[in-house]
N, C-alpha and C positions, 0 to 999 in steps of 0.2 A: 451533744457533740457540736464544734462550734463549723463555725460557717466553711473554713478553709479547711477541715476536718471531714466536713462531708462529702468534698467533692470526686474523692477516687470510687467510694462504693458507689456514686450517685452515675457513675458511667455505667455501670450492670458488672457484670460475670470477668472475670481475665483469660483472654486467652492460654492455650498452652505454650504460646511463642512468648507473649507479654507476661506472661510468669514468670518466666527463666529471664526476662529483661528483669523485673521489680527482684527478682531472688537475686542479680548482681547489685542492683541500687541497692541493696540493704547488708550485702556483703562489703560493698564500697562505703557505705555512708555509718558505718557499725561493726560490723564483726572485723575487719581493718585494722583502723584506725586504736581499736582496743587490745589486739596483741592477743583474743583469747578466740579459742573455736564456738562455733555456736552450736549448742544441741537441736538436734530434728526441730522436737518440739516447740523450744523457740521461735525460729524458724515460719512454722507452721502457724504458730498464733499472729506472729506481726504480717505472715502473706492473708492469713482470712480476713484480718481487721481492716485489709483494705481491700474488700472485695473477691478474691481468689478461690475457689473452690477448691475443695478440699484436694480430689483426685488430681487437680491442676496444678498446687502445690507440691504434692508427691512427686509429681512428673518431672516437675520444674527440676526439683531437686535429683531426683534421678539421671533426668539426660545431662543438666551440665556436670555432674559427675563423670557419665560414658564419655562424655567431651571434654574430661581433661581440665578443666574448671574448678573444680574443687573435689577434695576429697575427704574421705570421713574415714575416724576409728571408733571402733564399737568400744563401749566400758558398761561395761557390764550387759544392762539389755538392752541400753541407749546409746546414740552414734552423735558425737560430735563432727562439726564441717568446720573445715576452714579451705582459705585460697591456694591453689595451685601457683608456682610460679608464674603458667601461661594465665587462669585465670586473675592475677594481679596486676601482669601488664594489662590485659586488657580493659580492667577497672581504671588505672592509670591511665592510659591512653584517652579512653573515654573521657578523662578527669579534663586533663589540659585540654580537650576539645571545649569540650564545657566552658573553662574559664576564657579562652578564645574567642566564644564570642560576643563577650562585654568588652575584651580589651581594645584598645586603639587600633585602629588600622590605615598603613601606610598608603598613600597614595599611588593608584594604579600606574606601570610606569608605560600602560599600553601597549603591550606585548602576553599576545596568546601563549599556551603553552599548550601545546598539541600530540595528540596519539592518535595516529591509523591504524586500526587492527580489523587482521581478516582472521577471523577463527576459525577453523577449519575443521575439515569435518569429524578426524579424528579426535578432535578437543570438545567437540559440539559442547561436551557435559559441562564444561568450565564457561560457559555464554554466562549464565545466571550469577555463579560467584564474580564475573569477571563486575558486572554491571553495578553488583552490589557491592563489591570493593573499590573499583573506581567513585561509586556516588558517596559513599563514607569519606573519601578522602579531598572530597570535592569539586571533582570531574562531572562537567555535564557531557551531554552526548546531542548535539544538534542534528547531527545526519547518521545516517545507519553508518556504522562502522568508525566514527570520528569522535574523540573526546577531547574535552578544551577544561581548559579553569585559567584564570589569570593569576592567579596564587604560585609564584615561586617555590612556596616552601609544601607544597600539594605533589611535586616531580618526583623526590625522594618514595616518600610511601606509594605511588602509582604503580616506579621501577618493583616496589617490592611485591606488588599485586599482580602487575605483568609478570614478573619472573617465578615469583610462585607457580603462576598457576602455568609454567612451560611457553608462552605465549611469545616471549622477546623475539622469535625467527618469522614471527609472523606481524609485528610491530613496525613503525615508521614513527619518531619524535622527532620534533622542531620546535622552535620558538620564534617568535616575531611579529612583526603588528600587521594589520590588514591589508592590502594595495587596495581597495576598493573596488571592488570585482566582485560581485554577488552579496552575500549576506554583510550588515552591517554591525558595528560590536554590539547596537542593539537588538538586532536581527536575533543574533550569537546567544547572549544572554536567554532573548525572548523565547526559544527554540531548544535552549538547554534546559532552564528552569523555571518551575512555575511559580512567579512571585507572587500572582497573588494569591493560588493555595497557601504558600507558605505564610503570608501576609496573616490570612482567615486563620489558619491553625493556630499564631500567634496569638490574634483575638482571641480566639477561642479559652487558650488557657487561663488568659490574663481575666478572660469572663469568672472563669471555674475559682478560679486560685484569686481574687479579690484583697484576700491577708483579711487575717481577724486578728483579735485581742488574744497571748498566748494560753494555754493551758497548761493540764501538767494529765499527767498519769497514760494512760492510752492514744486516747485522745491526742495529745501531743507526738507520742510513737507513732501513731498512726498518719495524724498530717502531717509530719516530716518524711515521712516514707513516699508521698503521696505528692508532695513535692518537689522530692528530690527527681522522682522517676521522672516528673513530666519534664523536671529541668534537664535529664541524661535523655529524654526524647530529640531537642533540639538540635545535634550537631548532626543528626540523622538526616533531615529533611533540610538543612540552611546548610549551604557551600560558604557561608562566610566570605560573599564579594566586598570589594571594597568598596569604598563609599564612592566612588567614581560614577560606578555600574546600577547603581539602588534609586529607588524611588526617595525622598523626599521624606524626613520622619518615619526612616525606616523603623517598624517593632522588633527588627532581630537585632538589636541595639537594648532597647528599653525591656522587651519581655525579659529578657536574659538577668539583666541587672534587675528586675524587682524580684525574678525567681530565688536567687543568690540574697538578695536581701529578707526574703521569708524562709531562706534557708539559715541563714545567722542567728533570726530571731527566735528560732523554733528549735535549734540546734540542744540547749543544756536541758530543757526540756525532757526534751525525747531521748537522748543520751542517757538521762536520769535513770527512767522509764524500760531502758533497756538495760541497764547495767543491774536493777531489782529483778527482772525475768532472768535474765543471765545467771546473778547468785542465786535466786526464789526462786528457781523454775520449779512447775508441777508437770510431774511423768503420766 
């Protein structure tokens, strides 16, 4: 197996949370794009080949079905998956995130973009999703109860996080730049996110995922799978500040674009690779 092939099993075991992520990367990056559903089986062999235990797989496939994600019809004794509506937007979504943060970014025009929220106690349950919806969208959170992003186009999907989860009577929005009064927009940043975790995580991949010479047959299904995931990792942990606000030879720049470019390279490969299990599967 070659070098960029080795690196997903070389992390150990997949969680059952990070299953149901690698089961959407390969929903997104394969079963898609090709127009046909994927059998269990299938399925099952491109999540083992990159580390996934077997029960974990099952799972994977099970809860994002209860979740609306996708769904399956039996033929005969065997079940084909394909996407859900909701699970395609959110493959999509994920998508343009992705390509987002290679592309250019306009100059900061110096205006925060602010949420107050007191969650209350009847909502208590909605704290966690709230946290986790605002930081996908690129909200940090400096002080208890305050979230910021300098991202204009971050407002839209916020209102729709806030309002989902009943929250808008208990919100405060604004915009505008700082009077210089306590925290400064370094401050802001420093206190929202951590650059240089995200910096190390960058390293980190670009360590794993180095690009080799391409292959063909598994091998190839496999390290495409295996890079596309870590590349659908990235819009998770990076807010996509503008270049205003970033350290100097930022890697949420460069990791992204090498990721995308072992993604082109690996792409007819693995595609190959998967359209022979697809017709050749064994039950």
């Amino acid at each position: 197996m070659s070098q960029a092939g080795q690196s997903a099993p070389a992390t150990g075991r997949v969680s059952a949370g990070s299953a149901r992520s690698l089961l959407l990367t390969i929903f997104g990056e394969f079963v898609l794009p090709s127009g046909q559903a994927a059998w269990t089986s299938t399925l099952l062999h491109a999540m083992l080949g990159v580390g996934t235990a077997e029960n974990s797989a099952r799972q994977a496939i099970a809860r994002s079905a209860a979740a609306g994600w996708i769904e399956g019809r039996k033929e005969g004794r065997q079940v084909r998956w394909r996407l859900t509506p909701t699970g395609r937007r959110l493959i999509e979504d994920g998508s343009r995130r992705v390509t987002a943060l290679s592309a250019s970014r306009p100059a900061w025009d110096g205006r925060w973009r602010v949420l107050v929220i007191t969650v209350p106690n009847s909502h208590r349950d909605s704290r966690r999703r709230l946290y986790r919806g605002l930081s996908w969208v690129g909200f940090g959170n400096p002080t208890a109860g305050t979230w910021v992003t300098p991202n204009a186009e971050a407002v839209a999907p916020a209102a729709d996080v806030v309002d989902g989860l009943g929250l808008a009577p208990w919100c405060l929005s604004f915009a505008g730049e700082g009077l210089g009064i306590g925290l400064t927009d370094r401050d802001i940043v420093d206190q929202s996110w951590d650059l240089d975790a995200i910096a190390t995580n960058y390293a980190e991949s670009l360590a794993r995922f180095p690009g080799a010479p391409v292959t063909s047959g598994d091998d190839a299904l496999f390290t495409q799978i295996a890079v596309v995931n870590e590349l659908q990792r990235f819009p998770f942990m990076d807010p996509r500040l503008p270049l205003d606000l970033l350290p100097d030879q930022w890697l949420g720049r460069t990791a992204p674009a090498h990721f995308q470019e072992m993604r082109r390279e690996w792409h007819d490969a693995a595609h190959d690779r998967w359209r022979e299990l697809t017709h050749n599967r064994t039950t």
